[in-house]
C-alpha positions, 0 to 999 in steps of 0.5 A: 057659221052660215054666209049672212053672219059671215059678211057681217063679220068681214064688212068692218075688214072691208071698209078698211082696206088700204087706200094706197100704198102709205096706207098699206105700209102704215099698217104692216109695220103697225101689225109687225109692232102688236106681234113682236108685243104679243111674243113678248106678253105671251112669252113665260118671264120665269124662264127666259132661255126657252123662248126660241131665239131669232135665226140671224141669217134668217132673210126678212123683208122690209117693205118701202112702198112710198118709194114707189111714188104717189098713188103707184102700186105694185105691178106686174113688172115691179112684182117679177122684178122681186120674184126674180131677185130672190131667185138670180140675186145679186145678178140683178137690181135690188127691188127699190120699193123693199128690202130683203135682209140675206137675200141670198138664204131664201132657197126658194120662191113661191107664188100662188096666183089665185083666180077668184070670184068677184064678190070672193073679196066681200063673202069669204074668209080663208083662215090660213093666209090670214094666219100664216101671213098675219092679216097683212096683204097690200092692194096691186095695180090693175094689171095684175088681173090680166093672165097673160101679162102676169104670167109673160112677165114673171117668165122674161127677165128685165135687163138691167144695164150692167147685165146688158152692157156686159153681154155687148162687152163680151161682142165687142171684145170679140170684135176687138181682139180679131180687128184691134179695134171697137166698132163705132156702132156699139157707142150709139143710144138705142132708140129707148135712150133717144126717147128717156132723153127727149132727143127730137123723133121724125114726124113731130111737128115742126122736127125736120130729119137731118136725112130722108132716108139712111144708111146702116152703119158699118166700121167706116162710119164717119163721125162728125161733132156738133154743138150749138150755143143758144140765147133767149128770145120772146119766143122761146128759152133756147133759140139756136144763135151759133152752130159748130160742125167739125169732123174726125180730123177737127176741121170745121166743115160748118160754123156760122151764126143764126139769126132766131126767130123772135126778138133777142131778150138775153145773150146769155154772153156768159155761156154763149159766147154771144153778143149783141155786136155779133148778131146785127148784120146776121141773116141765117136762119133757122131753116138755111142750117137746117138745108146746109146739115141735109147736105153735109152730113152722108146718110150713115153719119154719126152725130157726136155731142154732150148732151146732144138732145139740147143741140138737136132740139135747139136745130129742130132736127132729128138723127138717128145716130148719136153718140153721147160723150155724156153718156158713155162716159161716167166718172162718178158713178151717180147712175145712168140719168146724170151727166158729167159736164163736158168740161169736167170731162175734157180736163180729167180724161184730155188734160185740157180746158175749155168754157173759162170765164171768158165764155163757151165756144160752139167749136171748143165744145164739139172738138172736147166731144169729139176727142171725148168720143175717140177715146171712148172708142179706142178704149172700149166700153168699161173705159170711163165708166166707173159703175163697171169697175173703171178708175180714174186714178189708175188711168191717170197715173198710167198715162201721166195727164198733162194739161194741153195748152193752146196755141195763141193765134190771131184768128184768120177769116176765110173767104168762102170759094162760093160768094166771098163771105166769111165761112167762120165765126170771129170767135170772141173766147181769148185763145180759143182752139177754133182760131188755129185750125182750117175752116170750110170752103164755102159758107152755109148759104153755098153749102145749102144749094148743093146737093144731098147724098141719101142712103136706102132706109127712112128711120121714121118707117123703122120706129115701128120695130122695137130694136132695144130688147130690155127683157130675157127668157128665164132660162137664159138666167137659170144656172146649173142648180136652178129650175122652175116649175110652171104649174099654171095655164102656159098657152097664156105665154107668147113663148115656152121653152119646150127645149129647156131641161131648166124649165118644166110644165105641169099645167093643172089641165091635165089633172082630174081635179084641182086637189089631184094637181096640188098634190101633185105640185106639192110632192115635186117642187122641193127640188125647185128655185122657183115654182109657179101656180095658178088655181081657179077657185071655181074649178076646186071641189067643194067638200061633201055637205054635212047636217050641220050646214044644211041651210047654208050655202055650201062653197070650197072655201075649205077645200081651197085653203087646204090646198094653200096650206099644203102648197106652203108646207111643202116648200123649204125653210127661208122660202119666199111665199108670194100669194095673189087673189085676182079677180077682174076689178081687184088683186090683192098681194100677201107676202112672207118669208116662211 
């Protein structure tokens, strides 16, 4: 067939190429029905025990693309993501958009990369993928035409959580068993998790650090709780009414009451503990708090709290350290995004009640988070956290949890040492903790005047270094029986593992021919977990003309799916095929287990 009758025949193809992922999810189950079809209508009826019986292990794949989101499509981190999963399994997280049956049969994984021409898509017909594949292949994000992102993300690793909490585990364990205790340090939110959680970064508008400049943590590192109760203005949802502070003892070392900026529209009495009565003589603002917590805090303070990004954004301030009692601890195992209440919290691991229906205390809040925070630490990393193994009702009947009752006590006021003025707020929570413990000695309008103590470091400057490594090299994941052949271009990669006995090169450079590379490719991978290859189409040697073409223009269509096909047939049974096509506008993915 000559090139003119070629296009025609492709142009109907190509109009109907997926618009989306829907789209392209549509068409693969449709054709996975007219092929089951087919098998049957082609299948003798007289003589049913021939048919060849369906392998029950045999992994299958079962693309779920519209859990990808509207309009997404396949990247190159989603796409390494399942490369990966079928070669280290179970150490990793399932791919969400499929779902591979027996993913532990695939034996190995194969992916082509093709590098092709830009009117490859619009002239030309490989006739094995079609075939092999069964003319189902799906549209990729841009990014995949980019070598060196592609490449780079099929040899790095993403961490997932359980694998990264494990490995800081083994590091505090060794820390444990030598000092007898966790290091506070290891509780912190890297900074990834401040920015998921919208915590207030240095250098927003309007964000004021609790700190110029700060201090590395170390063992010594004191903690002090903070919690802050809110009510509506004109202004804004959330403007800051009441603030607590108290330190590892529990003493209150700030407590005061905040007029907001704007006219009060709702107490939120309920939540707040807050009313009207309490807010007339208050003339604290906003910045008065923000001086006050530049004073008291040292330079290597960390911030304790339950969902502290609230606390912090009501202050408009940013801290570097934090420690979210909501975060480390998880009872139900509903996934890193949803938070246990802090009251909740305190009633199954203290015994102890707070927020009842007479309101929220500031003070109770801080001092559940504080002792929330204690005992994560004293207990270590997999405490509370029932998606590592951890449960409650074994800790329980352990430790025999009885709810704690609080003393009754009249609330006494104290004076500042400064001015004379009242250093705490009169509660208004029937038989709250903040009635029966000391408060500081001076007021936050005394406190504001001192001076602030400054460590050697300013965290916006450090914000630059990307400190949450989330990915790994491939070679740390490799296990005894497992290699990869990288058969493509690895200058493209920002590292190689030249030391790795796990990892081998074979780049197509050093061949004579792309056919000689193949060949070459194909005899040694069997032994493989993984065998990565990248051919440009534009490199592959067209086949000698014959008379019959003359006329024509002759390409290395042929040549090329020759290869492919050898490429494949070399590979193992229950072998995972990825094949791409890329060119600078366009990708396209095909995907089988063979």
């Amino acid at each position: 067939m000559g090139k003119r009758e070629l296009r025609e025949s492709l142009k109907s193809d190509i109009d109907n190429l997926f618009k989306s992922p829907e789209v392209a999810e549509h068409e693969f189950q449709n054709a996975t029905k007219r092929q089951k079809v087919f098998k049957q209508s082609s299948s003798t009826p007289t003589k049913p025990s021939t048919s060849i019986e369906r392998d029950p292990n045999k992994p299958r794949i079962d693309l779920r693309l519209t859990r990808l989101g509207d309009g997404q499509r396949l990247d190159c981190d989603t796409l390494a993501h399942l490369v990966h999963y079928t070669v280290f399994g179970s150490a990793l997280q399932r791919p969400r958009w499929l779902n591979i049956s027996h993913h532990r049969n695939v034996l190995q994984s194969l992916v082509i990369r093709v590098n092709v021409e830009e009117d490859f898509f619009t002239t030309t017909n490989l006739s094995f993928p079609n075939e092999f594949f069964d003319r189902r292949w799906i549209e990729l994000d841009s990014d995949i035409s980019n070598r060196s992102l592609f490449w780079n993300s099929m040899m790095k690793v993403q961490l997932t959580i359980q694998e990264q909490v494990r490995r800081k585990s083994d590091k505090m364990q060794k820390i444990f068993q030598k000092t007898g205790k966790h290091d506070k340090s290891h509780f912190i939110l890297t900074t990834t998790n401040l920015a998921d959680r919208n915590f207030p970064f240095p250098g927003v508008e309007g964000v004021v650090p609790t700190k110029q400049r700060y201090k590395k943590l170390c063992s010594s590192s004191p903690l002090f709780s903070v919690d802050c109760e809110m009510c509506e203005t004109d202004l804004a949802n959330r403007a800051l009414t009441r603030i607590s502070i108290i330190d590892e003892n529990e003493a209150t070392i700030l407590d005061t009451l905040v007029k907001p900026e704007g006219r009060i529209t709702d107490y939120l009495t309920r939540y707040s503990g807050i009313t009207e009565d309490m807010m007339k003589n208050v003339t604290t603002t906003l910045q008065d708090v923000q001086k006050a917590v530049q004073n008291l805090l040292p330079p290597d303070a960390i911030l304790v709290g339950h969902s502290l990004e609230h606390d912090l954004q009501a202050m408009k301030m940013s801290h570097p350290f934090c420690l979210d009692v909501g975060h480390v601890l998880n009872y139900t195992n509903n996934g890193a995004s949803f938070r246990n209440s802090l009251k909740n919290l305190t009633e199954l691991f203290l015994g102890a009640r707070i927020q009842s229906e007479f309101g929220h205390c500031s003070y109770e809040d801080a001092w559940a988070a504080m002792r929330l925070a204690q005992l994560k630490i004293q207990k270590g990393i997999i405490f509370g956290n029932t998606s590592f193994g951890w449960k409650f009702s074994e800790y329980a009947k352990q430790n025999g949890l009885v709810e704690e009752k609080c003393v009754k006590k009249k609330i006494v006021s104290i004076p500042c040492t400064g001015c004379s003025e009242p250093t705490v707020v009169e509660c208004t929570v029937m038989n709250c903790r903040c009635r029966i413990v000391p408060g500081p000695s001076q007021c936050v309008h005394c406190v504001k005047l001192g001076d602030s103590e400054q460590g050697d470091f300013d965290w916006q400057e450090t914000l630059d270094i990307d400190t949450n490594k989330t990915t790994s090299p491939i070679e740390k994941y490799l296990k005894k029986m497992n290699t990869v052949m990288c058969a493509f271009d690895t200058t493209v990669l920002d590292t190689f593992p030249t030391s790795s006995k796990k990892v081998r090169s074979k780049p197509p450079t050093k061949f004579s021919s792309t056919e000689t590379f193949v060949n070459d490719v194909s005899s040694e991978m069997l032994n493989d977990s993984l065998i990565l290859v990248e051919i440009d189409k534009e490199k592959v040697d067209a086949p000698e003309s014959t008379d019959s073409d003359q006329g024509d223009v002759q390409d290395n269509a042929e040549a090329l799916n020759g290869m492919l096909e050898k490429l494949v047939a070399a590979t193992s049974k229950n072998s995972m095929i990825m094949m791409i096509f890329s060119n600078s506008y366009k990708s396209i993915l095909y995907l089988r287990i063979k």
